[in-house]
Structures are given as C-alpha cells and as structure tokens.
C-alpha positions as CSV (number, residue, x, y, z in Angstrom):
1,X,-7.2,-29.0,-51.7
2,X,-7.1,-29.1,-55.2
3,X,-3.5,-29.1,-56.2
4,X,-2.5,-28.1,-60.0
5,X,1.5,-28.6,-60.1
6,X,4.1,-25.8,-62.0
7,X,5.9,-26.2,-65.1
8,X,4.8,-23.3,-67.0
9,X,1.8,-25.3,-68.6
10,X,4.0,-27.2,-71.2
11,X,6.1,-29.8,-68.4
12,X,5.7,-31.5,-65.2
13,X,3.0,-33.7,-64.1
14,X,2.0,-35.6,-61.4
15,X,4.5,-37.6,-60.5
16,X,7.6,-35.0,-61.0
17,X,5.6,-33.2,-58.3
18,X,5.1,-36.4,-55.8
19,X,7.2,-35.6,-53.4
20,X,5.8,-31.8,-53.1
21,X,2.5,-33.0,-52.6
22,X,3.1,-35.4,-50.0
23,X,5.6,-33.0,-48.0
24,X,2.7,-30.3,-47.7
25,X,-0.1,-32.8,-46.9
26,X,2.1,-34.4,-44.4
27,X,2.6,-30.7,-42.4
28,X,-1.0,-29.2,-43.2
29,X,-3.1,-32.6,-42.4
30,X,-5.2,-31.6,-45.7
31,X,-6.1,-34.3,-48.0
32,X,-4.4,-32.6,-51.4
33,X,-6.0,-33.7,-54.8
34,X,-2.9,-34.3,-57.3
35,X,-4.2,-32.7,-60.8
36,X,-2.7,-34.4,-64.2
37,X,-3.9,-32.0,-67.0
38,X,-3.0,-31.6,-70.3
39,X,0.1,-29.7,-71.4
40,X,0.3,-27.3,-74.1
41,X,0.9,-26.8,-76.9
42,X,-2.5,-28.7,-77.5
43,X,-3.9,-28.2,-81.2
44,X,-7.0,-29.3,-80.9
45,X,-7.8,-27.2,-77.5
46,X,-5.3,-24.4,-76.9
47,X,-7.1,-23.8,-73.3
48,X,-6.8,-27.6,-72.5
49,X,-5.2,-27.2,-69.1
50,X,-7.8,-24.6,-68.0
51,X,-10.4,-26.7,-69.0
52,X,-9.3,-29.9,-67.3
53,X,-8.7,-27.8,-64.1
54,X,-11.8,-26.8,-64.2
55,X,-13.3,-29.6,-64.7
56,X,-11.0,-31.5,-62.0
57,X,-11.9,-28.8,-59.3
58,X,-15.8,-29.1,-60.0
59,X,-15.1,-32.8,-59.7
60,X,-13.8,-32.5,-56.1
61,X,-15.7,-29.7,-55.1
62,X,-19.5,-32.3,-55.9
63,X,-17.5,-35.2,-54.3
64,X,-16.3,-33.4,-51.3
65,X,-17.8,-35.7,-48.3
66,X,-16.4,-38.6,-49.9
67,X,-13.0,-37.2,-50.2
68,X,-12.6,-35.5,-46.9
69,X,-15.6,-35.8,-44.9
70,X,-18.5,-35.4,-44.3
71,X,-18.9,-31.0,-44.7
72,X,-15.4,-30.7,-45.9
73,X,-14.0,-27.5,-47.2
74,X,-12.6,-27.3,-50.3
75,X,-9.9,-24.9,-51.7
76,X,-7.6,-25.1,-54.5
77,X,-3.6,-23.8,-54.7
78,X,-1.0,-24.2,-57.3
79,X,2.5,-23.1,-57.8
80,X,4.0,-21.0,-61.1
81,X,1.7,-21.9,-63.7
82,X,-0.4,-23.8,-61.9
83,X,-1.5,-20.7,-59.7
84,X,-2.2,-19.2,-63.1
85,X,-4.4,-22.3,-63.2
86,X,-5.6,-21.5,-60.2
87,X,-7.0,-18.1,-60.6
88,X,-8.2,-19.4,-64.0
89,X,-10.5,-21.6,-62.3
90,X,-11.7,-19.3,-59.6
91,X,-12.4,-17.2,-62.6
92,X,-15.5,-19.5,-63.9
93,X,-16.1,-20.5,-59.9
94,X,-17.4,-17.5,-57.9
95,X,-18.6,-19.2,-55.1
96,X,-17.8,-22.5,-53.2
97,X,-14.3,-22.6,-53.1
98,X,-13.7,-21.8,-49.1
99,X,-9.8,-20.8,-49.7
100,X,-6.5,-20.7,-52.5
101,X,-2.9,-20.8,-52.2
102,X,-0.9,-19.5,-54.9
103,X,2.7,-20.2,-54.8
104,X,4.9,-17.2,-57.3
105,X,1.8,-17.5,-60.0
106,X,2.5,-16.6,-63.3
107,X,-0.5,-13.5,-62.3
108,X,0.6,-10.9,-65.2
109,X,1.6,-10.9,-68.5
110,X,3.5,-7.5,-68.4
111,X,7.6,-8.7,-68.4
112,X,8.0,-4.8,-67.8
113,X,7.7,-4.9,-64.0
114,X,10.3,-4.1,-61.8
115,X,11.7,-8.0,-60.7
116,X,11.4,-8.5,-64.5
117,X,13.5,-5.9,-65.5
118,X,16.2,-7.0,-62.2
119,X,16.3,-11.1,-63.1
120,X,15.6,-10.7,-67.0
121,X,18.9,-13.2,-67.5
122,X,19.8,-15.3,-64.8
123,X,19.8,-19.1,-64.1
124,X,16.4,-20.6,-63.7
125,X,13.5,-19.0,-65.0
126,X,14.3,-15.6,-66.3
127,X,12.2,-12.8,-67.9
128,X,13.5,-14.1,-71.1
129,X,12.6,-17.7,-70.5
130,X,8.8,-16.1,-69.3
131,X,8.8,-14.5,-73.1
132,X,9.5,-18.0,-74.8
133,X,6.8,-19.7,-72.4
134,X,4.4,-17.2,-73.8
135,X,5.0,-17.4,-77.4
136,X,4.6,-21.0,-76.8
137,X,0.9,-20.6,-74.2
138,X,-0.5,-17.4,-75.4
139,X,0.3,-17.2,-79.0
140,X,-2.4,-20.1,-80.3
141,X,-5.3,-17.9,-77.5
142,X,-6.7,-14.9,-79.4
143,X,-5.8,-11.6,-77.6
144,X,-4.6,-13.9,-74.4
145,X,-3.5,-10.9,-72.4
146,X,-7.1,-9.6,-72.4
147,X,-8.6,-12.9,-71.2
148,X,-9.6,-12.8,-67.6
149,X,-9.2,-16.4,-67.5
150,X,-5.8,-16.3,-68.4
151,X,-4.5,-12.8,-67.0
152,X,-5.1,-12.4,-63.7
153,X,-4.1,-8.6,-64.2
154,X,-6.7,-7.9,-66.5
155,X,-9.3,-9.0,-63.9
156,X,-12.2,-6.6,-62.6
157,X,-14.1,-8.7,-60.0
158,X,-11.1,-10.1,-57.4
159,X,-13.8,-9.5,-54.5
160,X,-15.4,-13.1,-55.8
161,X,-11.7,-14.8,-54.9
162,X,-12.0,-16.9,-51.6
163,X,-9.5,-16.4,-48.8
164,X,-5.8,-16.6,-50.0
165,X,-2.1,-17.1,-49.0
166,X,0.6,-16.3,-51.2
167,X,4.2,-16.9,-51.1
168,X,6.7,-15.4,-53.4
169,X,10.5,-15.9,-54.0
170,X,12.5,-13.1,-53.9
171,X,14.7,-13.8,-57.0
172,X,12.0,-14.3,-59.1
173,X,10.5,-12.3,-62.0
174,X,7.1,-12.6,-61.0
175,X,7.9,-11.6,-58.1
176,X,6.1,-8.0,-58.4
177,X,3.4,-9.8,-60.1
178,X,2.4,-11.9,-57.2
179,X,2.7,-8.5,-54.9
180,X,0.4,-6.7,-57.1
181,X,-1.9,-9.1,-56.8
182,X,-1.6,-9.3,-53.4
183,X,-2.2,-5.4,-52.9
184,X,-5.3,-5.7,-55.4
185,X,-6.9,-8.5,-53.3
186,X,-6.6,-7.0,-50.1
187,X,-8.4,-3.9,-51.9
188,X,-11.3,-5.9,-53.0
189,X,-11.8,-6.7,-50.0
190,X,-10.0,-10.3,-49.1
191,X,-8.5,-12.0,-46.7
192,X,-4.9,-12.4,-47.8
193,X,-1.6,-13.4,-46.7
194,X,1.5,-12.8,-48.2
195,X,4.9,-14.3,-47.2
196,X,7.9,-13.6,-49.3
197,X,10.9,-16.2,-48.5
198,X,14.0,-14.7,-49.3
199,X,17.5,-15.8,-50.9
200,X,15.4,-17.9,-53.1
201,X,14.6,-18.1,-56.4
202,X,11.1,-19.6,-58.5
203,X,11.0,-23.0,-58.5
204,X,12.3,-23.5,-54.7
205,X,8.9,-25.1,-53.5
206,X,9.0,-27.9,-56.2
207,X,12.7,-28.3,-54.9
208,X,12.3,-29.5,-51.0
209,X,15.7,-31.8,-51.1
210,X,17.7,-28.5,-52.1
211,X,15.7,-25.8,-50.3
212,X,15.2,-27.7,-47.0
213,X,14.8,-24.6,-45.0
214,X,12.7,-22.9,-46.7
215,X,10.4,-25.4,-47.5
216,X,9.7,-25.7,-44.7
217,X,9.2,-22.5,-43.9
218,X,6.6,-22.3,-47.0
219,X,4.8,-25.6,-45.7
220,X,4.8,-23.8,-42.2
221,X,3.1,-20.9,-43.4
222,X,0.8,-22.8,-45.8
223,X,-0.7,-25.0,-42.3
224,X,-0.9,-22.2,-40.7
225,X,-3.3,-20.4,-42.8
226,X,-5.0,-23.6,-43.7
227,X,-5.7,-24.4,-39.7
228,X,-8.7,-21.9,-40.3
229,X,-10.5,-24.1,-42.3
230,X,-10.3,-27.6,-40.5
C-alpha cells in the first residue's frame, strides 16, 4: 500500500508519521510504502504533491513483485490531506490500483456542510483553520474547486475508484464530506466501507500514544478489509 501521510499538504513528512506507518503494517501484514512529497506552497509547481504522488504510486505499482511478491496487489490510502492525495491519484489512475483507504480526506471544498457549520471553532482543526489551509493550497491552482484532481466533490466518474474503506472522526469538519463521499461511491457502484469512530476528533489516527483505543480500532477495521486482498 501506498501510503501518503496528512498534514494538510503544507507539514508532516515521513518521519513525523513513522510510528503510524509501522503500527498499521504491524496489524494488517501489508508492506506500506512511506510517501515523502513536496509540501506546498511550492512556486515553481503549485500541484507538486499531486504530482510526486503520482509519480510515487506509478513507481510502486511497475515494481510491485519486487516490493511484495511475486502478483502482489497494490492499493494506495492516506489520511486528511493525504486522502485528498489519494483520490487525486486515482483520478489520473483508472485501472490497476486493486483497493484505497482514505482516512477523514479532505474530499470537498464546500466549508458549508453540516460538521462544518457544528466544529467551525474548536481545538484542532476547525472549519476556520480548513479556510486558511485553502487560501494557502488552492489559491496559487486556477479555479481549484473545479479540478477533479483536486475536489473529489466535483468528480463525475467515481465508478473507476477501486474498492475502499473509509473511517471518519466524529468531531471533525470533514466529517460530512467523507459521508458524502461514501454515499456517492456506493452509488457508482463500489465496494465501500465506512466506519465512523466516535468521541474523536481529525487527527486521532496520526495520534496512536493518545488515542490508544481507537487506534486500534481504526487499524482493526483497516486489516480487516485489507484481508480481501492477500
């Protein structure tokens, strides 16, 4: 599994998300593919951490046997932004990828949904904090909230999106954004499953020393989808 970390595409990296990585390819048994890509703001490529995703999954996905075996599968999953990096990629790859996990993804623009409007000022990430992130993401990408490969909302062809699993927080703002997509998957057609951990808020997965429990539960659910593909 290709594995593109959180941090709202302008922090983390690879080695804030270490401990993540390890804890779900210690309970699933998959062989996870850490992605470092560029942060934004970027000048000289505004869609720099879409493009190195993109170029990182189509890495794995020609160099499968040698990472996994021979006849591996190959899916991809992200959390936050990186599941917005996630649906980016399946965007330009149709076919191939044999399943995703998207943890909250940042799937719509539209701050006007209901868990927006409920958590728009709280601790954490907050609709207002979302609105910052995208005047610092969007603003440099002509008409961003029209671009498929950015906006999952705007989408029209979901039926080419392999199998999924999606977990949500419950005190999150995008929240209602990871539902609808949920709901619009299952009408074109996929496989999905969607588990929303409660008395959480977004960030908990990244956070496995603080949320023990639930963690776990999210790794739990994560394996068990994933035992479909080994």
């Amino acid at each position: 599994m290709v594995y593109l970390h959180g941090g709202g595409l302008i922090r983390g990296s690879r080695v804030t998300y270490d401990r993540t990585v390890k804890s779900m390819a210690e309970h699933s048994g998959v062989v996870v593919v850490s992605v470092e890509y560029r942060l934004l703001p970027c000048p000289e490529e505004p869609m720099a951490p879409f493009e190195d995703a993109l170029a990182a999954t189509r890495w794995v996905m020609k160099h499968r046997d040698a990472l996994g075996g021979a006849g591996s599968k190959v899916g991809i999953g992200g959390d936050s932004a990186g599941g917005q990096l996630v649906l980016g990629v399946t965007h330009d790859i149709q076919s191939g990828l044999d399943f995703m996990m998207l943890v909250y993804p940042t799937a719509d623009f539209n701050l006007g949904l209901p868990s927006c409007e409920e958590f728009h000022n709280i601790p954490g990430l907050s609709t207002a904090g979302l609105r910052w992130r995208f005047g610092i993401t969007n603003k440099p990408i002509p008409d961003a909230e029209n671009n498929p490969r950015l906006n999952a909302a705007v989408r029209q062809d979901l039926g080419s999106l392999p199998p999924a699993v999606i977990l949500l927080a419950q005190l999150d703002p995008l929240r209602d954004a990871g539902t609808n997509l949920a709901e619009k998957l299952k009408s074109a057609g996929v496989l999905v499953r969607l588990h929303t951990l409660e008395g959480v808020p977004h960030g908990f997965f990244s956070m496995p020393g603080v949320y023990t429990t639930t963690t776990c539960q999210a790794y739990a659910h994560i394996s068990d989808f994933l035992k479909k593909f080994q």
